[in-house]
C-alpha positions as CSV (number, residue, x, y, z in Angstrom):
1,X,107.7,104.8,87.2
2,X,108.6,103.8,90.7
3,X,105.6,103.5,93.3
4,X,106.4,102.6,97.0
5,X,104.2,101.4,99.2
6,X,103.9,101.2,103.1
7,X,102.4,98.7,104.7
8,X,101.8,99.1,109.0
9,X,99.7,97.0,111.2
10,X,96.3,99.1,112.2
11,X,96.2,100.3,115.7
12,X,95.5,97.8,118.3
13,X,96.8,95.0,116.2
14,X,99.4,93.2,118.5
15,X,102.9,93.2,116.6
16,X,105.4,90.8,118.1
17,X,108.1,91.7,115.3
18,X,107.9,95.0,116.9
19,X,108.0,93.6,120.5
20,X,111.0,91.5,119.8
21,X,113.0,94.5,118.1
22,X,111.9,96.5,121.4
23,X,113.6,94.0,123.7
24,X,116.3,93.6,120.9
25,X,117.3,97.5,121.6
26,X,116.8,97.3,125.3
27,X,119.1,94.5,125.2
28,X,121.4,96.4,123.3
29,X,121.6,99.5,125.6
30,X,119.0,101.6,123.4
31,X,117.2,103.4,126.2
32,X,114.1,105.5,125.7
33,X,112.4,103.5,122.7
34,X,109.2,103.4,124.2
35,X,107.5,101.0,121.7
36,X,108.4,99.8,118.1
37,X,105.8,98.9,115.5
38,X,107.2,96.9,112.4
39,X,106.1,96.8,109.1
40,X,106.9,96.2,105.3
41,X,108.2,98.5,102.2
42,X,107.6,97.4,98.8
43,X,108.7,99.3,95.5
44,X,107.0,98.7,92.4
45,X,108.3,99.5,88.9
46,X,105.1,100.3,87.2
47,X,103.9,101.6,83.5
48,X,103.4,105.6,83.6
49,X,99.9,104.9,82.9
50,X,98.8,102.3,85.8
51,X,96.0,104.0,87.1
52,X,95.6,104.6,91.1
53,X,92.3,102.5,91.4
54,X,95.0,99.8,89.8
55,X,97.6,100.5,92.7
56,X,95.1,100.6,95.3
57,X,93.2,96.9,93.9
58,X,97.1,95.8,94.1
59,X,98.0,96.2,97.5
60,X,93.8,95.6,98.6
61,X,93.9,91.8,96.9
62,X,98.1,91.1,97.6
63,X,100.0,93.1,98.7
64,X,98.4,93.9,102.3
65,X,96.0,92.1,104.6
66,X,93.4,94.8,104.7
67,X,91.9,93.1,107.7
68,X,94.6,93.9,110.4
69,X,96.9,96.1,108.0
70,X,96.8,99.5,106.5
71,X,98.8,100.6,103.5
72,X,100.0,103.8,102.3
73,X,100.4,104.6,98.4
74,X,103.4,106.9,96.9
75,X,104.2,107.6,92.9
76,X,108.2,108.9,93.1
């Protein structure tokens, strides 16, 4: 089973990789981006019966940095 997870900086967390993508566009001609926030997808090719507490201890110890990052769970 495929799970995907989305991983996003929590509100107020300054995100330069956004910052430099927003100039980037600007740059580019790209008007009316008024901010970018960057972040990180990550598919997992899991056993049918990996449990959700399982998923969730995944990205809580590895996969995200639960102090400035929040992540989002999805089974496809």
């Amino acid at each position: 089973m495929k799970v995907q997870v989305y991983v996003t900086l929590k509100p107020g967390v300054l995100d330069p990789q956004g910052k430099a993508i927003h100039h980037a566009l600007e740059g580019l001609g790209f008007g009316g981006v008024s901010d970018v926030r960057a972040g990180r997808f990550i598919e997992l090719e899991v056993a049918d019966d990996v449990s959700d507490t399982d998923l969730d201890a995944m990205c809580a110890k590895l996969l995200a940095n639960t102090v400035i990052e929040n992540y989002r769970i999805e089974r496809a």
